[in-house]
mmCIF entry with sequence, helices, sheets and N, C-alpha, C, O atoms, coordinates in Angstrom:
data_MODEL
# 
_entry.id   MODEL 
# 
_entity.id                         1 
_entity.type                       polymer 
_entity.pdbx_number_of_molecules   1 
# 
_entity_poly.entity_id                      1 
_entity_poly.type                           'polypeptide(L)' 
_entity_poly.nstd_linkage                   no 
_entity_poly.nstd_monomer                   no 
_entity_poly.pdbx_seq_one_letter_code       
;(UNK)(UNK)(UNK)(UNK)(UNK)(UNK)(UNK)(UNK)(UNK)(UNK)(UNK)(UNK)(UNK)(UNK)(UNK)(UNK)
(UNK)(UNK)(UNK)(UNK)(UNK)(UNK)(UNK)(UNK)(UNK)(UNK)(UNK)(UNK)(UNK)(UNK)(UNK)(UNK)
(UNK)(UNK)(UNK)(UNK)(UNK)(UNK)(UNK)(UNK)(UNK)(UNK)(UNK)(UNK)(UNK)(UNK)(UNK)(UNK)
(UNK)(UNK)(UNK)(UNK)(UNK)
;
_entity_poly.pdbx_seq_one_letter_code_can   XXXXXXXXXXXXXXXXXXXXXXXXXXXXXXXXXXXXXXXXXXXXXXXXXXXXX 
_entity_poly.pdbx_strand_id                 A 
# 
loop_
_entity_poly_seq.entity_id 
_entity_poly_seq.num 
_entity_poly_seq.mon_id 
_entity_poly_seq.hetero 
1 1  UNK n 
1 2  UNK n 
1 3  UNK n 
1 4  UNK n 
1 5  UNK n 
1 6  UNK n 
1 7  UNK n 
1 8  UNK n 
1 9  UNK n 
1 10 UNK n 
1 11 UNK n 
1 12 UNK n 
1 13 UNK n 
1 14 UNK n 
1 15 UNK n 
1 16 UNK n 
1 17 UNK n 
1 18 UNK n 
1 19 UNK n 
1 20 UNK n 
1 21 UNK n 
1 22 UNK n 
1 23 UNK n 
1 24 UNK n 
1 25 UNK n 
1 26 UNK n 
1 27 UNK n 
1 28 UNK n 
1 29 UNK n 
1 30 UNK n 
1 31 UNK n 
1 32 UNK n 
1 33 UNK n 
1 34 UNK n 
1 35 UNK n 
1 36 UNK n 
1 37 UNK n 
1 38 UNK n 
1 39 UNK n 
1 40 UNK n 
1 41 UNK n 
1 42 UNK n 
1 43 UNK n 
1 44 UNK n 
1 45 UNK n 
1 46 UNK n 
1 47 UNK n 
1 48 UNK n 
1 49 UNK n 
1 50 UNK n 
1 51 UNK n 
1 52 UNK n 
1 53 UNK n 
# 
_struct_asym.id          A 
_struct_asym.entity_id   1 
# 
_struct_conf.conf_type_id            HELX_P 
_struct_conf.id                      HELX_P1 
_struct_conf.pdbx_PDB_helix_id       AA1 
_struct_conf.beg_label_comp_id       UNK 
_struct_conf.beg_label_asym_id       A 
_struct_conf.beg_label_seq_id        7 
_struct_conf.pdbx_beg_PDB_ins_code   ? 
_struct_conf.end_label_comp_id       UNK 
_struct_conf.end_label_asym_id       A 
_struct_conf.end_label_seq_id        30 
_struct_conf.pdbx_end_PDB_ins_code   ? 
_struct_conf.beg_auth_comp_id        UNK 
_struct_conf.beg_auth_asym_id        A 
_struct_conf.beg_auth_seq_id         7 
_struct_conf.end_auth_comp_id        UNK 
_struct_conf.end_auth_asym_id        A 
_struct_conf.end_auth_seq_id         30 
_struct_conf.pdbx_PDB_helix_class    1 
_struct_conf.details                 ? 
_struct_conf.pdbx_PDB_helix_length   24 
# 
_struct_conf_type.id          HELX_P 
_struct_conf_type.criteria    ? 
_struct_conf_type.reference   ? 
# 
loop_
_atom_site.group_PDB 
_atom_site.id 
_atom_site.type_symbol 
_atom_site.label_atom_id 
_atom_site.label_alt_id 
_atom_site.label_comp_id 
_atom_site.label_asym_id 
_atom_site.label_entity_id 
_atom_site.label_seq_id 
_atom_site.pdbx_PDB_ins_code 
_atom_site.Cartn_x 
_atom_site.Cartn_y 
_atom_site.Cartn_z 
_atom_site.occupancy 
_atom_site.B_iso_or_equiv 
_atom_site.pdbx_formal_charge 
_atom_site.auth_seq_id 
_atom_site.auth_comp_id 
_atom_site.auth_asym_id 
_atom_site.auth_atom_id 
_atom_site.pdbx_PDB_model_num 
ATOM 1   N N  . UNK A 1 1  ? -11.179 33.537 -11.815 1.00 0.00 ? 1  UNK A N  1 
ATOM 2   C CA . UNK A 1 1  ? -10.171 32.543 -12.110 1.00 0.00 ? 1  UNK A CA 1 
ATOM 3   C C  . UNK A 1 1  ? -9.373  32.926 -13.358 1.00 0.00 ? 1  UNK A C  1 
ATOM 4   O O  . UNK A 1 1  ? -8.153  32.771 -13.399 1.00 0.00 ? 1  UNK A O  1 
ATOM 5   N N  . UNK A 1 2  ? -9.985  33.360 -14.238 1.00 0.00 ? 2  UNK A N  1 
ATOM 6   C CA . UNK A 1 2  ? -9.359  33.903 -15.298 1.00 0.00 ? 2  UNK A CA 1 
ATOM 7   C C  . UNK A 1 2  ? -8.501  35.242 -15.406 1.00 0.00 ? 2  UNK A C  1 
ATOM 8   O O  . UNK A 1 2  ? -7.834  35.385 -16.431 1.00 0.00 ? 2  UNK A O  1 
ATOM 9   N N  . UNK A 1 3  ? -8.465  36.174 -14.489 1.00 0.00 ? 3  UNK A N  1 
ATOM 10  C CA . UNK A 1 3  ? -6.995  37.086 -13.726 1.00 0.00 ? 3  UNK A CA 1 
ATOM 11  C C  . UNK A 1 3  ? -6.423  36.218 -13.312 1.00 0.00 ? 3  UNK A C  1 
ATOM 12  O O  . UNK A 1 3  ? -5.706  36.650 -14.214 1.00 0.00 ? 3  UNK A O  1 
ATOM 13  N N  . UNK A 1 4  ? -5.828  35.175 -12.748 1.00 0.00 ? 4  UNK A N  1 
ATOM 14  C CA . UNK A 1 4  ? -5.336  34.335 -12.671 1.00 0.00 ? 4  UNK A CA 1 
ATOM 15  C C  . UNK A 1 4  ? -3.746  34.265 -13.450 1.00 0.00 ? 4  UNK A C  1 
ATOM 16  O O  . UNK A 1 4  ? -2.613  34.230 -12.969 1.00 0.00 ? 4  UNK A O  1 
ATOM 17  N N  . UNK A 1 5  ? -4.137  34.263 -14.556 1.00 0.00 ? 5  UNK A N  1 
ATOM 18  C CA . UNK A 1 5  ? -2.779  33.962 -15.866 1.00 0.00 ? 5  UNK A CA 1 
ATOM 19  C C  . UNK A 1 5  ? -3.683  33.653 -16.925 1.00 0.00 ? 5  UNK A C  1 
ATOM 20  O O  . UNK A 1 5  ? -4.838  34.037 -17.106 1.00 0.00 ? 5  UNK A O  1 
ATOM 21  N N  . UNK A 1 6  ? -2.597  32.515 -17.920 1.00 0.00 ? 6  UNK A N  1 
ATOM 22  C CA . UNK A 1 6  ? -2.976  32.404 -19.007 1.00 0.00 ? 6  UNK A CA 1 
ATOM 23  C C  . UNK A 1 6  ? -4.042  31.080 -18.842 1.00 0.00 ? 6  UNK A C  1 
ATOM 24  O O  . UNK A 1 6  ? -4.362  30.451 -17.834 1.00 0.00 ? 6  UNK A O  1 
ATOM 25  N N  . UNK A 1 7  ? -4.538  30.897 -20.564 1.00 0.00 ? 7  UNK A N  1 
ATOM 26  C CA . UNK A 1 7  ? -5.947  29.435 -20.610 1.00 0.00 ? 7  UNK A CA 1 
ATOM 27  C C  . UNK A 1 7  ? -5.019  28.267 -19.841 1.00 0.00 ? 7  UNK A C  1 
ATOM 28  O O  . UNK A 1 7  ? -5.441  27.470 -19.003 1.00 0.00 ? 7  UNK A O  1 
ATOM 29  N N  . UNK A 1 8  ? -3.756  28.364 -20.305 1.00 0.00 ? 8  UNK A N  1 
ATOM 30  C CA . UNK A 1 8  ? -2.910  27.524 -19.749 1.00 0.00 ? 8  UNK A CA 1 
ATOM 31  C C  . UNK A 1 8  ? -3.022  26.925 -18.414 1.00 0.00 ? 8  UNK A C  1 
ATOM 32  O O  . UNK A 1 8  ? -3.322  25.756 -18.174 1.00 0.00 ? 8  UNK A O  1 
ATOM 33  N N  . UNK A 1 9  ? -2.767  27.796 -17.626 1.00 0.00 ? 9  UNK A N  1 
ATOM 34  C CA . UNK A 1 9  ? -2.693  27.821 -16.217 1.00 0.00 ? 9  UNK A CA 1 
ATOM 35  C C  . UNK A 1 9  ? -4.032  27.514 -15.454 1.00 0.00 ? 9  UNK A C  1 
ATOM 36  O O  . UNK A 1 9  ? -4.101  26.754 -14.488 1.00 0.00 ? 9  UNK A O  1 
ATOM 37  N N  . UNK A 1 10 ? -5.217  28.282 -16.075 1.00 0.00 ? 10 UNK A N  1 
ATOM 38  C CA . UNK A 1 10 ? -6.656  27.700 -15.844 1.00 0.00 ? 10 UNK A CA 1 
ATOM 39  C C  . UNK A 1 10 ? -7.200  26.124 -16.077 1.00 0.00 ? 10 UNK A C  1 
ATOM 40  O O  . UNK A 1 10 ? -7.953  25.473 -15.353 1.00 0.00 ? 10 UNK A O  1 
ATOM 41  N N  . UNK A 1 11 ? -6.588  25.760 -17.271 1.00 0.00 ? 11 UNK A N  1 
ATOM 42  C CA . UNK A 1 11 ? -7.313  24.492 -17.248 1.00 0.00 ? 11 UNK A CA 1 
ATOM 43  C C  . UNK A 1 11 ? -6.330  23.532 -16.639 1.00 0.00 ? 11 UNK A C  1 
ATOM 44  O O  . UNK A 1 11 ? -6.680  22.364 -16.468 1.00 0.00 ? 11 UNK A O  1 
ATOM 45  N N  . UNK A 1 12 ? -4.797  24.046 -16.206 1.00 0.00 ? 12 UNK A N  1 
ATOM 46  C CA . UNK A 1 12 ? -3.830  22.740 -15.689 1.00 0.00 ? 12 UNK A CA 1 
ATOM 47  C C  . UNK A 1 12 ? -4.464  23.203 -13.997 1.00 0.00 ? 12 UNK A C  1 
ATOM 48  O O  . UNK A 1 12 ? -4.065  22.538 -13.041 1.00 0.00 ? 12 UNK A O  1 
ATOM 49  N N  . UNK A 1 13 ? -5.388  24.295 -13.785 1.00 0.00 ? 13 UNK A N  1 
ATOM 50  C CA . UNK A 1 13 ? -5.776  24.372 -12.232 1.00 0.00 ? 13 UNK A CA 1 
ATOM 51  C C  . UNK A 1 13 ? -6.694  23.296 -12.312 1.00 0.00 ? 13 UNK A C  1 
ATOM 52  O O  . UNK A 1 13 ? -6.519  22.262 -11.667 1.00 0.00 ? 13 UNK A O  1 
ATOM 53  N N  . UNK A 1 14 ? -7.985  23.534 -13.314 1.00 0.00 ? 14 UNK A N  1 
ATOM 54  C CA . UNK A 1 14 ? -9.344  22.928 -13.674 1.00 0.00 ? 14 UNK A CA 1 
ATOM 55  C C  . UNK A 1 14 ? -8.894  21.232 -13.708 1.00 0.00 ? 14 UNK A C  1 
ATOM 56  O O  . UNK A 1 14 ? -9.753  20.374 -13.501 1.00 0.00 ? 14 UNK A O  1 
ATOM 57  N N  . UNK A 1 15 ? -7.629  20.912 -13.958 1.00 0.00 ? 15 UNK A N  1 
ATOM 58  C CA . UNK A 1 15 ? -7.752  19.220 -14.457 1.00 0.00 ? 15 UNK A CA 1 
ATOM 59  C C  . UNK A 1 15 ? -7.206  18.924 -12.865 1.00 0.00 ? 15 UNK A C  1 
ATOM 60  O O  . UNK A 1 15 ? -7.910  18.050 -12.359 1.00 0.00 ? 15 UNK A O  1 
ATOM 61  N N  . UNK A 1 16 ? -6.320  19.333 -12.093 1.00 0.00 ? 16 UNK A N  1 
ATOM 62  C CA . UNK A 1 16 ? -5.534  19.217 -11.176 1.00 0.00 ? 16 UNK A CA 1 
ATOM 63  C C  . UNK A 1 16 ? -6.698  19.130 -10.033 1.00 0.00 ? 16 UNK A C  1 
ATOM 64  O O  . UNK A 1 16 ? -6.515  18.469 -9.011  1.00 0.00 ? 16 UNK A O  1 
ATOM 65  N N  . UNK A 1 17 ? -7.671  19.706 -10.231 1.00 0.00 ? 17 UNK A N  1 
ATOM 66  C CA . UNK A 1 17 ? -8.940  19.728 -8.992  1.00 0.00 ? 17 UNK A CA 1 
ATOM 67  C C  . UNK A 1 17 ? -9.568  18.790 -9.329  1.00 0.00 ? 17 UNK A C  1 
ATOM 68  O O  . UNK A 1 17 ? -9.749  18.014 -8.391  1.00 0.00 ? 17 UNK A O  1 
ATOM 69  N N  . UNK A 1 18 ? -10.093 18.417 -10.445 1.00 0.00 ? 18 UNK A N  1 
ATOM 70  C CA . UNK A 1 18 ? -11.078 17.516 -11.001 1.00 0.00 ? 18 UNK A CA 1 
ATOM 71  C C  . UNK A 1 18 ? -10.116 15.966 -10.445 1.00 0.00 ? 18 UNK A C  1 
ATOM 72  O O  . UNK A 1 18 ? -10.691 15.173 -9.699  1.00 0.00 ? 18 UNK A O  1 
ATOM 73  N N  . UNK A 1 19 ? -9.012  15.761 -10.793 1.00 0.00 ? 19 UNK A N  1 
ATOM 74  C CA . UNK A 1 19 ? -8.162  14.430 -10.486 1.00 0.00 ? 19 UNK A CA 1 
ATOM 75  C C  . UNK A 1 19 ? -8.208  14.449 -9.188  1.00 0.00 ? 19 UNK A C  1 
ATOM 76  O O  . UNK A 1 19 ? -8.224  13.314 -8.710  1.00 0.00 ? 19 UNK A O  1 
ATOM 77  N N  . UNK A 1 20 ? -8.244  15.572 -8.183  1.00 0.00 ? 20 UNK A N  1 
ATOM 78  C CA . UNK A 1 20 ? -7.861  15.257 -6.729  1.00 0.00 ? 20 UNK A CA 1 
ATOM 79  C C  . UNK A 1 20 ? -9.390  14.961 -6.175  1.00 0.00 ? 20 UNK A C  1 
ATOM 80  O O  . UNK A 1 20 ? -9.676  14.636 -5.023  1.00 0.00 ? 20 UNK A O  1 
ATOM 81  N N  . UNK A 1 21 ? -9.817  15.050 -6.692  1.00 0.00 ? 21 UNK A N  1 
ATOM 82  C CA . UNK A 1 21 ? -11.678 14.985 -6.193  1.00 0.00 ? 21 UNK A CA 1 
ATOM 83  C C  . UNK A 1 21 ? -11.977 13.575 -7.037  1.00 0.00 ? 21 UNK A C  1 
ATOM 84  O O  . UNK A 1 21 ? -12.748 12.837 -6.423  1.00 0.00 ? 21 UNK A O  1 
ATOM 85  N N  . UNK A 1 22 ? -11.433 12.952 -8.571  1.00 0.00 ? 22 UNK A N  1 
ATOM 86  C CA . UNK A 1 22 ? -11.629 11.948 -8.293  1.00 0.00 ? 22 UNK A CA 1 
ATOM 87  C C  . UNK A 1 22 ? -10.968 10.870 -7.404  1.00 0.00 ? 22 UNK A C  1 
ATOM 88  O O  . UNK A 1 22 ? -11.698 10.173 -6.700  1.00 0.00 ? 22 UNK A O  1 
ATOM 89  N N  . UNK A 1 23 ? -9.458  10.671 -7.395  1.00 0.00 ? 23 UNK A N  1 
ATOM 90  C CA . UNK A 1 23 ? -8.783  10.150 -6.619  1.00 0.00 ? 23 UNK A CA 1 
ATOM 91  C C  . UNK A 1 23 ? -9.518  10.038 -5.332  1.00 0.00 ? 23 UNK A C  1 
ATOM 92  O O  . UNK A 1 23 ? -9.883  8.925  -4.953  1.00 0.00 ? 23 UNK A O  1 
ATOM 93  N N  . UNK A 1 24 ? -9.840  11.432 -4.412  1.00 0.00 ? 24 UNK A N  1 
ATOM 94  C CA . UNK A 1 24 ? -10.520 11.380 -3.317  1.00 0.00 ? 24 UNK A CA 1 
ATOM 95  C C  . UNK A 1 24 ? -12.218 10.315 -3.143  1.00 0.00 ? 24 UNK A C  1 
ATOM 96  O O  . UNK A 1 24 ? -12.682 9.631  -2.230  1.00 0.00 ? 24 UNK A O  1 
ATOM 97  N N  . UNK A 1 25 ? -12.622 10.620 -4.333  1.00 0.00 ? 25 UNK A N  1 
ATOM 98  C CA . UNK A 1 25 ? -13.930 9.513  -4.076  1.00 0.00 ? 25 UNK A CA 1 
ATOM 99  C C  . UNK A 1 25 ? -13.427 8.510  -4.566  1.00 0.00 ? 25 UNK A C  1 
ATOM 100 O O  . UNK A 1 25 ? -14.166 7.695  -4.014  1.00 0.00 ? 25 UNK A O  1 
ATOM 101 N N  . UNK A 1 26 ? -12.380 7.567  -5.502  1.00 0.00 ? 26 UNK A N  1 
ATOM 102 C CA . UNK A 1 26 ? -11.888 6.693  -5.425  1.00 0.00 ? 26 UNK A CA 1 
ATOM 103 C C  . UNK A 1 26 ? -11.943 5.808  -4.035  1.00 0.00 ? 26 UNK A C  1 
ATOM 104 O O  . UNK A 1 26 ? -12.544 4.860  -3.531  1.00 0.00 ? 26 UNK A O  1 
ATOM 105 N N  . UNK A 1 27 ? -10.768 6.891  -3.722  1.00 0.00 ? 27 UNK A N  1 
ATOM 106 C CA . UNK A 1 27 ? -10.736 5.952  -1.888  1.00 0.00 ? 27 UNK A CA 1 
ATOM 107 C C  . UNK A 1 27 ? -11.755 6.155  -1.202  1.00 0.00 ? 27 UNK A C  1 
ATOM 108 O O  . UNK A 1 27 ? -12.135 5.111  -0.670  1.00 0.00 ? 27 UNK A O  1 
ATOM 109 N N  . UNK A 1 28 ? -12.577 7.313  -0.895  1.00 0.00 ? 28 UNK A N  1 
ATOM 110 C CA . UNK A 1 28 ? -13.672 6.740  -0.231  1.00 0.00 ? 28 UNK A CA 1 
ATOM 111 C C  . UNK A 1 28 ? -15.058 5.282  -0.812  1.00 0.00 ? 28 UNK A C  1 
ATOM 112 O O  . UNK A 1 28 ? -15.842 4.625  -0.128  1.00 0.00 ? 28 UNK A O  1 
ATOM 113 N N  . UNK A 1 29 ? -14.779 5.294  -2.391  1.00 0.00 ? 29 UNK A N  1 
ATOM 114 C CA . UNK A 1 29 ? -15.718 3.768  -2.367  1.00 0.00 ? 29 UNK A CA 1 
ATOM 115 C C  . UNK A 1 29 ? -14.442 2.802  -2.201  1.00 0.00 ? 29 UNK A C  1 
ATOM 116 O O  . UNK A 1 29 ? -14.853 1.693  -2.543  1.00 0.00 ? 29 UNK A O  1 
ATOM 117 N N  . UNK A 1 30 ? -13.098 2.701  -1.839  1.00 0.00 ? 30 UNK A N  1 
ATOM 118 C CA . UNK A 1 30 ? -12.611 1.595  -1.527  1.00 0.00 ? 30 UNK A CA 1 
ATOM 119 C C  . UNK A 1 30 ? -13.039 1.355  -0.297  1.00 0.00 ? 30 UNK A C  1 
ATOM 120 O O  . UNK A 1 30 ? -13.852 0.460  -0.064  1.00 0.00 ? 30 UNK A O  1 
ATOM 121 N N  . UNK A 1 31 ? -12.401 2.340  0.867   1.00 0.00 ? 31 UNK A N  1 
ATOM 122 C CA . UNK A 1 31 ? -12.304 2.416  2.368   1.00 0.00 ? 31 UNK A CA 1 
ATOM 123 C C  . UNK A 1 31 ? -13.703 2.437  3.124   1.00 0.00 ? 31 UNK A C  1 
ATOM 124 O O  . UNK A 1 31 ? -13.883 2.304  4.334   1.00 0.00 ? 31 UNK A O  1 
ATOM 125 N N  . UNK A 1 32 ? -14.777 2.663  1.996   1.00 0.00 ? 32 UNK A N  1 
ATOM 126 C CA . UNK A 1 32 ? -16.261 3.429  2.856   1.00 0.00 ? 32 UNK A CA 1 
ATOM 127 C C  . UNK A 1 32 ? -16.277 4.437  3.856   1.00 0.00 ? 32 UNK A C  1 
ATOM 128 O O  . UNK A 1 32 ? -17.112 4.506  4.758   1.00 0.00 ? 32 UNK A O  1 
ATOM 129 N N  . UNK A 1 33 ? -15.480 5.091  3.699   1.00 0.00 ? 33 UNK A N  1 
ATOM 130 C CA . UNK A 1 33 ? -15.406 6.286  5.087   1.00 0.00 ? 33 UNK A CA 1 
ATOM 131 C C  . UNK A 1 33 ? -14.720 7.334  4.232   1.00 0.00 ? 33 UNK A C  1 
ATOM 132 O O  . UNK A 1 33 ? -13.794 7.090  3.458   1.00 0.00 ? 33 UNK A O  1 
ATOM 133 N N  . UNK A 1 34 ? -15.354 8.724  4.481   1.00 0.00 ? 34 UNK A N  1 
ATOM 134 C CA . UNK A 1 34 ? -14.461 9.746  4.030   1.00 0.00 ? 34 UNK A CA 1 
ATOM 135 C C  . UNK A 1 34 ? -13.443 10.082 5.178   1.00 0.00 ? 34 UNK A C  1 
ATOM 136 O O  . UNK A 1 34 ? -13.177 9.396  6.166   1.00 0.00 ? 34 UNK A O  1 
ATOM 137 N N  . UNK A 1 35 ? -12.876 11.456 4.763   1.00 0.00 ? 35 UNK A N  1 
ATOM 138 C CA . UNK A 1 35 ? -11.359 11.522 4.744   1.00 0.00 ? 35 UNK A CA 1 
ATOM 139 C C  . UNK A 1 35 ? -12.056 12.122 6.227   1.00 0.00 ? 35 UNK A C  1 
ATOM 140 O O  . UNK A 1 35 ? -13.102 12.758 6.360   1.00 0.00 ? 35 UNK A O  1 
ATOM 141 N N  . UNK A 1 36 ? -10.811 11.551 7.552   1.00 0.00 ? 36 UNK A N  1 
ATOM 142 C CA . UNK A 1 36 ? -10.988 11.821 8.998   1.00 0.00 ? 36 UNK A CA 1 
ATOM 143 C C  . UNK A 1 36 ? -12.290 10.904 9.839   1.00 0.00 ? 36 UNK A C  1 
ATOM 144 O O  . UNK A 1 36 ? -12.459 10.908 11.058  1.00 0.00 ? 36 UNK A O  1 
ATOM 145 N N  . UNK A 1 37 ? -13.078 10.186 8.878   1.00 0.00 ? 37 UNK A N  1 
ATOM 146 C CA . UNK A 1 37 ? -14.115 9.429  9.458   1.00 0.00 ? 37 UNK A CA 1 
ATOM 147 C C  . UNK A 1 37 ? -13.803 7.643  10.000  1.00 0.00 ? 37 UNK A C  1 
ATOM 148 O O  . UNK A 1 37 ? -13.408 6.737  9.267   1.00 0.00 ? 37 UNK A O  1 
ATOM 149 N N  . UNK A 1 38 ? -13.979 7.593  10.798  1.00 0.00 ? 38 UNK A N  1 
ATOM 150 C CA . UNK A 1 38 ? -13.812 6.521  11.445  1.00 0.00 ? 38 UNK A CA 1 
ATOM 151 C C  . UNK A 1 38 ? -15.373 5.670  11.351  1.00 0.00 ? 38 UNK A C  1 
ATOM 152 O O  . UNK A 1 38 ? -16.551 5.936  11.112  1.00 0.00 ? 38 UNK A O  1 
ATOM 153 N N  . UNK A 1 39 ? -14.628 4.638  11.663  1.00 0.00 ? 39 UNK A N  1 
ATOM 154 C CA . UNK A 1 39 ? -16.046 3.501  11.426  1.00 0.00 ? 39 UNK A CA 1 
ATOM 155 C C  . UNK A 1 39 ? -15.439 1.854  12.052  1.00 0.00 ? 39 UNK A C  1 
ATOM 156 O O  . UNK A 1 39 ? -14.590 1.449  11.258  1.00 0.00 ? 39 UNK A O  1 
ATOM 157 N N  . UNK A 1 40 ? -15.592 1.125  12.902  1.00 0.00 ? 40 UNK A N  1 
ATOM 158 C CA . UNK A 1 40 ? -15.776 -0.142 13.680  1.00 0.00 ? 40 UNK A CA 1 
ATOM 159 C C  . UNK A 1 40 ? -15.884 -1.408 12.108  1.00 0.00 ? 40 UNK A C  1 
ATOM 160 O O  . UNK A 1 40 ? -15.195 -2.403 11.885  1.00 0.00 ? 40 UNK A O  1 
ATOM 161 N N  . UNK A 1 41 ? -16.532 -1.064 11.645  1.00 0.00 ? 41 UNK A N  1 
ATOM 162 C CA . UNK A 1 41 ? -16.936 -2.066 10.499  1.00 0.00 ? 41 UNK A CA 1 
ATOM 163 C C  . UNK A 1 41 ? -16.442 -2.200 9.382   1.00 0.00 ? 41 UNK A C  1 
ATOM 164 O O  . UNK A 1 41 ? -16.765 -3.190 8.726   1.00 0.00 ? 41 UNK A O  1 
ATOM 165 N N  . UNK A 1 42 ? -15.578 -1.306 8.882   1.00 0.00 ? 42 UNK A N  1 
ATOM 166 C CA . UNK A 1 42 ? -14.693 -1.278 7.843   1.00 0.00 ? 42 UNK A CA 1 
ATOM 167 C C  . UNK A 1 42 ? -13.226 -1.713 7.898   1.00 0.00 ? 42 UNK A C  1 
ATOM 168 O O  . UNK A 1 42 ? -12.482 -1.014 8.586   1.00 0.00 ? 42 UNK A O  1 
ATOM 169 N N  . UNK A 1 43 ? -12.761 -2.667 7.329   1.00 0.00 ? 43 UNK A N  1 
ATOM 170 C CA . UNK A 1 43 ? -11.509 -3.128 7.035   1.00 0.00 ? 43 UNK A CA 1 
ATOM 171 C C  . UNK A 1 43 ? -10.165 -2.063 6.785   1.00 0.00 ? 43 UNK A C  1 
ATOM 172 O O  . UNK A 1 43 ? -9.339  -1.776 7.652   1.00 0.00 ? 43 UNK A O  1 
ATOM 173 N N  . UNK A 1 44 ? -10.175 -1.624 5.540   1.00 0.00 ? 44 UNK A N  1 
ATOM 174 C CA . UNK A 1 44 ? -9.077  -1.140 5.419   1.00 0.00 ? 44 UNK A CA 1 
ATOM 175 C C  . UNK A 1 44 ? -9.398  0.338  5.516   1.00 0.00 ? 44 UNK A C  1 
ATOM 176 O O  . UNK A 1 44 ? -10.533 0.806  5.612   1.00 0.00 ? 44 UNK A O  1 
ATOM 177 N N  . UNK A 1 45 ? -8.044  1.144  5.471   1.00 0.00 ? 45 UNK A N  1 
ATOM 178 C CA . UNK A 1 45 ? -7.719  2.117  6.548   1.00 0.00 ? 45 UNK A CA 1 
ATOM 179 C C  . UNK A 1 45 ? -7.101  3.578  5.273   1.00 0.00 ? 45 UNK A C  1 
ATOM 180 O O  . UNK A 1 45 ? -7.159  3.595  4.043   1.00 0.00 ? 45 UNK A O  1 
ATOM 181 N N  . UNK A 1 46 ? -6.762  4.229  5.881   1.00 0.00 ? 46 UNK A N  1 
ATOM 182 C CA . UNK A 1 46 ? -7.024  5.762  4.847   1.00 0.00 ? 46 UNK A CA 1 
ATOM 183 C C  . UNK A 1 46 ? -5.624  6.147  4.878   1.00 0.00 ? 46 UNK A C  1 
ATOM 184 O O  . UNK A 1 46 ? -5.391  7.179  4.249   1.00 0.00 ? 46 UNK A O  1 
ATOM 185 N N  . UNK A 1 47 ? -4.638  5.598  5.437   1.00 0.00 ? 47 UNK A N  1 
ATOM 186 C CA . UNK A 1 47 ? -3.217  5.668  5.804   1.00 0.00 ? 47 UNK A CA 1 
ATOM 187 C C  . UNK A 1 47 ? -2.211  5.615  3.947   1.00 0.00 ? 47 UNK A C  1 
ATOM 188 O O  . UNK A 1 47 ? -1.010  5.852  3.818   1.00 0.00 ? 47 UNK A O  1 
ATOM 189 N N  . UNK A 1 48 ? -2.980  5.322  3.042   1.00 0.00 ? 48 UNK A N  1 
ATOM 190 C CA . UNK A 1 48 ? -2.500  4.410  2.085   1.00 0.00 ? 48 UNK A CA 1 
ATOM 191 C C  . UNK A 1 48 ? -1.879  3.307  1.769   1.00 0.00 ? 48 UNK A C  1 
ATOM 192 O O  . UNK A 1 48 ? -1.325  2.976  0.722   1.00 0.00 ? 48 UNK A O  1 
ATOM 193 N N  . UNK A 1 49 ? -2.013  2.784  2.734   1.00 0.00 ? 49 UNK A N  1 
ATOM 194 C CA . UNK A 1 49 ? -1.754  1.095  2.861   1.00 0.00 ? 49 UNK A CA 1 
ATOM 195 C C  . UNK A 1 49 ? -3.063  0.132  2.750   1.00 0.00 ? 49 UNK A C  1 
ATOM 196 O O  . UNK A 1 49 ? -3.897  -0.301 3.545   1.00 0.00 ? 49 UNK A O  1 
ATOM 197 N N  . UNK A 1 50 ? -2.763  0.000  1.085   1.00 0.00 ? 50 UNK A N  1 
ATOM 198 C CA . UNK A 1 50 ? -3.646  -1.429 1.159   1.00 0.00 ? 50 UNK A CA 1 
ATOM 199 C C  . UNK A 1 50 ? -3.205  -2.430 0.117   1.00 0.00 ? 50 UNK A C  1 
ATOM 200 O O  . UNK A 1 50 ? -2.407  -2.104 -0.762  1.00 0.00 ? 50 UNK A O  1 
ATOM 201 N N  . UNK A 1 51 ? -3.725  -3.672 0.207   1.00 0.00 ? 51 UNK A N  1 
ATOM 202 C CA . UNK A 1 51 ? -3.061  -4.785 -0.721  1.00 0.00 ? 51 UNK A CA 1 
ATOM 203 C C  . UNK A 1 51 ? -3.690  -3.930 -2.278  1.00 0.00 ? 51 UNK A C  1 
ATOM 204 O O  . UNK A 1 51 ? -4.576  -3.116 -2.539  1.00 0.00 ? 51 UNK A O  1 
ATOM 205 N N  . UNK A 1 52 ? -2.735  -4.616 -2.960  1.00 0.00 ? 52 UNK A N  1 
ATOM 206 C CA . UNK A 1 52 ? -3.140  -3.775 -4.644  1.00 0.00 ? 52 UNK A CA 1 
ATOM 207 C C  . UNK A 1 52 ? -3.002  -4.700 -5.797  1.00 0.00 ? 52 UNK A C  1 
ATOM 208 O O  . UNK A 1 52 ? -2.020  -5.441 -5.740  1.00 0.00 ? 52 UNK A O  1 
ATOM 209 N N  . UNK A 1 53 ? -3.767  -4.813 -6.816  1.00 0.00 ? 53 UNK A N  1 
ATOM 210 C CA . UNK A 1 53 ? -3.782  -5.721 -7.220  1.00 0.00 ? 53 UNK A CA 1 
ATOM 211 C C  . UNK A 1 53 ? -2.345  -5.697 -8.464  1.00 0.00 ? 53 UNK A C  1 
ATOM 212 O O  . UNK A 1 53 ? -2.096  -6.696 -9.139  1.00 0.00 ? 53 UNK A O  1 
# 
């Protein structure tokens, strides 16, 4: 990772993965289903449509 470029470029990769992986488990404890999983019993939906407070 570090051929890559500069520290620069490494840690704006390192923060940019870390945010999309939290975001991603975000919505899965909203929705209860990960990403492509379907489920009968769960309300809202993975589309990004939901009421917000």
């Amino acid at each position: 990772m570090l051929e890559k470029g500069t520290d620069a470029d490494v840690l704006r990769e390192m923060i940019g993965f870390a945010a999309e992986r939290l975001m991603e488990l975000e919505v899965q404890g909203l929705t209860g289903a990960g990403h492509g999983e379907r489920s009968a019993e769960r309300l809202a939906q993975r589309n990004g449509y939901r009421n917000r407070d």
